[in-house]
N, C-alpha and C positions, 0 to 999 in steps of 0.2 A: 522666510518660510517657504518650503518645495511640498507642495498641495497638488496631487491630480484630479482626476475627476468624481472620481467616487471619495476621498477624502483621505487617505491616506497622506500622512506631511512630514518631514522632515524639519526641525525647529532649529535653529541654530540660535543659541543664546549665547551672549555675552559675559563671562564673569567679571566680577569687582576687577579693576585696576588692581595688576600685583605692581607693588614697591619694588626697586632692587636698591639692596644696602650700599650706600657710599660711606657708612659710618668707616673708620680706621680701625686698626689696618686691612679692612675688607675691600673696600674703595672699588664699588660699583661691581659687586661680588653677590652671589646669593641672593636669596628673595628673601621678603619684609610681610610675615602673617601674622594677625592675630595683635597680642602687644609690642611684636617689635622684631621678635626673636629670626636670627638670619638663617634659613635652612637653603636646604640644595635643590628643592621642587616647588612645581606649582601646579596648580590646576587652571589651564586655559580656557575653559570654559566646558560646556555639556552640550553634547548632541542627541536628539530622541526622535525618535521614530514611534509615533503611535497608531497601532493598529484598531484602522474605524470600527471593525465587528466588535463590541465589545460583550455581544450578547453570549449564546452558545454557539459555537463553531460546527456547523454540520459538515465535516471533512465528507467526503475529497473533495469537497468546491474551494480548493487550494487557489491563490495565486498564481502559479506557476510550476504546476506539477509538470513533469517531465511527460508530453504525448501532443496530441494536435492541438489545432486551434480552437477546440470545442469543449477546451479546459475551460473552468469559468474561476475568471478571479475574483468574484463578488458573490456574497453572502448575504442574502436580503438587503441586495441593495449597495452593500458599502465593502470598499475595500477589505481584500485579509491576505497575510504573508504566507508562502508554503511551508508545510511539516517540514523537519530535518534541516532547519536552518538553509535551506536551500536561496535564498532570496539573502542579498548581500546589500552592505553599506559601505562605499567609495569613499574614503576620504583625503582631503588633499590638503595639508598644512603647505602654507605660504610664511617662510622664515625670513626675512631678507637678511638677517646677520647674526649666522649659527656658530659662528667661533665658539661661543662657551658653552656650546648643550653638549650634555651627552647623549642625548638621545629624546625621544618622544613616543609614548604610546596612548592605549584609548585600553580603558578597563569600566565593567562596570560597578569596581568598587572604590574606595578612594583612592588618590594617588597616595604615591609614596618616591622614597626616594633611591627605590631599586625597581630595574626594568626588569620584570617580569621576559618567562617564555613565553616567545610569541606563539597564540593559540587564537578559535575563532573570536573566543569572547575576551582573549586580552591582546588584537594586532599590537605591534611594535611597525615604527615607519621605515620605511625605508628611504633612503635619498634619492632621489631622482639626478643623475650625472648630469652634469652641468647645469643645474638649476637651483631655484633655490625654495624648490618644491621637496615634499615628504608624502610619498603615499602608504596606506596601511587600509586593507579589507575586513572588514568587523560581520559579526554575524548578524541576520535578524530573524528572532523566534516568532515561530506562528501564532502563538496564543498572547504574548505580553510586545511584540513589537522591540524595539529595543533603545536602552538609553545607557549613553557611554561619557565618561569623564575625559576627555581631553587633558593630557600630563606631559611634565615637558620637567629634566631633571638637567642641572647645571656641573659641569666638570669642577667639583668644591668651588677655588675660587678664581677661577678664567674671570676675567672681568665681561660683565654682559651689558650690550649696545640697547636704549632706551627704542622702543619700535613697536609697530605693531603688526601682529601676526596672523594672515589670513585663513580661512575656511571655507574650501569648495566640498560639498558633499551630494551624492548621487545614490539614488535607489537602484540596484543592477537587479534584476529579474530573470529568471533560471531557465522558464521556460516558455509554453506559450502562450498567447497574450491574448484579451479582450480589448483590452485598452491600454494605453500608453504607459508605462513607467515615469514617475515623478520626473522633472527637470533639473539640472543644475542650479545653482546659485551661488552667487559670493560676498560675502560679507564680512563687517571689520569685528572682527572676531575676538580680540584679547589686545588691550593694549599694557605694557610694560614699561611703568614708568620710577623714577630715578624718587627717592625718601632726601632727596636735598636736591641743592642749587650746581647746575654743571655748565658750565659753556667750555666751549671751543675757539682757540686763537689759531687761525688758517696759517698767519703770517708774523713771525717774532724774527727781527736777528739776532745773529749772535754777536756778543760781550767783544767781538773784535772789531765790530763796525762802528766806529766814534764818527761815522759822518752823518748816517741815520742812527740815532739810539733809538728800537724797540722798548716800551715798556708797558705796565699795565696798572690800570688804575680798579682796584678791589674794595667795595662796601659791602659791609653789613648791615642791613636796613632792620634786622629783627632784634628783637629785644633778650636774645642770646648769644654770648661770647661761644664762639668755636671753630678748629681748626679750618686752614684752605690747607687744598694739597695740590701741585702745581707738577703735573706732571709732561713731558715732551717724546716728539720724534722725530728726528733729523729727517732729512729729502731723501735721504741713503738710504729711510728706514730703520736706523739705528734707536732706540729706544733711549729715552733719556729718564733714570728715574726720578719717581716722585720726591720731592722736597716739602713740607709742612712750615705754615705761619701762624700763630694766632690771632685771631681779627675779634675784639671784643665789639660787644652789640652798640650797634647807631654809628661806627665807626669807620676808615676812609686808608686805605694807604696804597702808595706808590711803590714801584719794587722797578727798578729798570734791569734791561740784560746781566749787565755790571753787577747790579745787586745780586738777580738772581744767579751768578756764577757765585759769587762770595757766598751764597746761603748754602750753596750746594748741588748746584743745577749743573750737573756735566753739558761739557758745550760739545756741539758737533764740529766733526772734522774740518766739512765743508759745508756750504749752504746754509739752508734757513730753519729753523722749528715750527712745528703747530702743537700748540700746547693745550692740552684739555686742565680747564682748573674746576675743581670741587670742591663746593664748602659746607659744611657741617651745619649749616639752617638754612633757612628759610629765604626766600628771597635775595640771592645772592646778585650783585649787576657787577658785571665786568667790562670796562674800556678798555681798549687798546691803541696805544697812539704810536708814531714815529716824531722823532725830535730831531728834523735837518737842523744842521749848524750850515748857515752860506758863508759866502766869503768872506763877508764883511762882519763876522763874531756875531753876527742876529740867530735867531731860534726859533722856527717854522715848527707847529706840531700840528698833527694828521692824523685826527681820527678815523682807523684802519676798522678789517671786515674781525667782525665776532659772531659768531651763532651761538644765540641764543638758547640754551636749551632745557630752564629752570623750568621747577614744576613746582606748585605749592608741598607745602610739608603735610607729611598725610601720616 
């Protein structure tokens, strides 16, 4: 909350955890509203600005009327914004991995999943060059203050990274001042999380190395049968696509490099894969081992680095 002294605030709230659909052939595509259904937007949460005068407004004892410093921002006492939308809301989206947006704006009606022209009461963001900041200036009315939806729209189906997305917001004031303009603040603002089980293998070799065989050991601990999709990309950045297994519920299986080239796992040219695997329920746990063979026909296995990145089923 951005509180000044006479009470003017700035609220930053949190919306529900949005879902992003791993369901097939979408595989961590679109967002999960409602009962289920995958669309192309969301709503990242709401920003409000409430103006403390709520009584009758005896203008021109404006905020920040344009003239000296003998302008008075306060109206018995308590905060109020100037006529003509003159007094602004700052805002700063913090994305750290915007591959699959198309974009982001603030409206104060509901989102959808077309971006509006940008105007004072629907900004659209803009990117900040070399950051992985978004800024957009919203307006705020003198008599009602202001409150904006936070929207964030997906390129169909770019695949989108589980994360969560900051908000820095500021009061800018127009003109001159009694008292200070609200402060900055930052807070975790929207998190975006995965409708299934997903981990990441840093380190697989490939189906040519019989001295270390990579491979991965995959359960389903839920009381539902449904597909994994095991998808890769080379050192090169070569893309390797997804492959699908069925893994029925309480159930355990092994897939070595080997196997996964026979299922259909294009190998890389050179080097090594990190394979992202998703599964279709609930609590998914993936190992990843290495099986040295030594000289003397013996079999060393080494359990290797996995990240973790399952969420419950929601």
């Amino acid at each position: 909350m951005l509180t000044s002294v006479q009470g003017s605030s700035t609220v930053n709230t949190g919306a529900d955890a949005t879902t992003i659909d791993v369901m097939n052939p979408s595989l961590k595509t679109k967002f999960v509203v409602g009962t289920g259904t995958g669309v192309e937007y969301t709503t990242l949460g709401e920003v409000v600005v409430s103006r403390a005068n709520v009584g009758t407004v005896a203008l021109p004892a404006t905020a920040s009327a344009l003239g000296t410093g003998a302008t008075a921002n306060v109206n018995a006492g308590l905060f109020q914004f100037a006529a003509a939308s003159a007094d602004k809301l700052k805002l700063t989206l913090t994305v750290p991995s915007d591959a699959a947006f198309k974009g982001f704006y603030a409206t104060q009606g509901a989102c959808s999943a077309t971006i509006p022209a940008a105007t004072g009461t629907t900004p659209v963001f803009a990117k900040v060059t070399g950051s992985t900041d978004y800024t957009a200036t919203a307006d705020i009315n003198a008599v009602t203050g202001a409150a904006y939806n936070l929207c964030a729209v997906v390129k169909g189906d770019a695949k989108i990274d589980a994360q969560t997305i900051g908000l820095k917001s500021q009061i800018d004031l127009a003109g001159a001042l009694t008292v200070d303009p609200p402060a900055v603040t930052t807070a975790a603002f929207h998190v975006l999380k995965y409708n299934g089980s997903v981990a990441k293998v840093d380190h697989f070799n490939p189906a040519s190395n019989a001295t270390q065989i990579s491979y991965l050991r995959i359960i389903n601990p839920s009381s539902s049968d449904g597909l994994v999709h095991i998808e890769g990309i080379c050192d090169d950045g070569t893309a390797q696509p997804a492959i699908s297994l069925n893994l029925e519920a309480g159930k355990a299986v092994l897939r070595t490099a080997q196997q996964l080239k026979t299922d259909g796992l294009v190998q890389c040219s050179t080097g090594k894969s990190r394979l992202i695997v998703t599964g279709e329920f609930a609590g998914m746990r993936v190992q990843n081992f290495l099986r040295n063979v030594t000289a003397d026909g013996s079999q060393i296995n080494t359990n290797v680095n996995t990240n973790d990145m399952n969420t419950s089923s929601l």
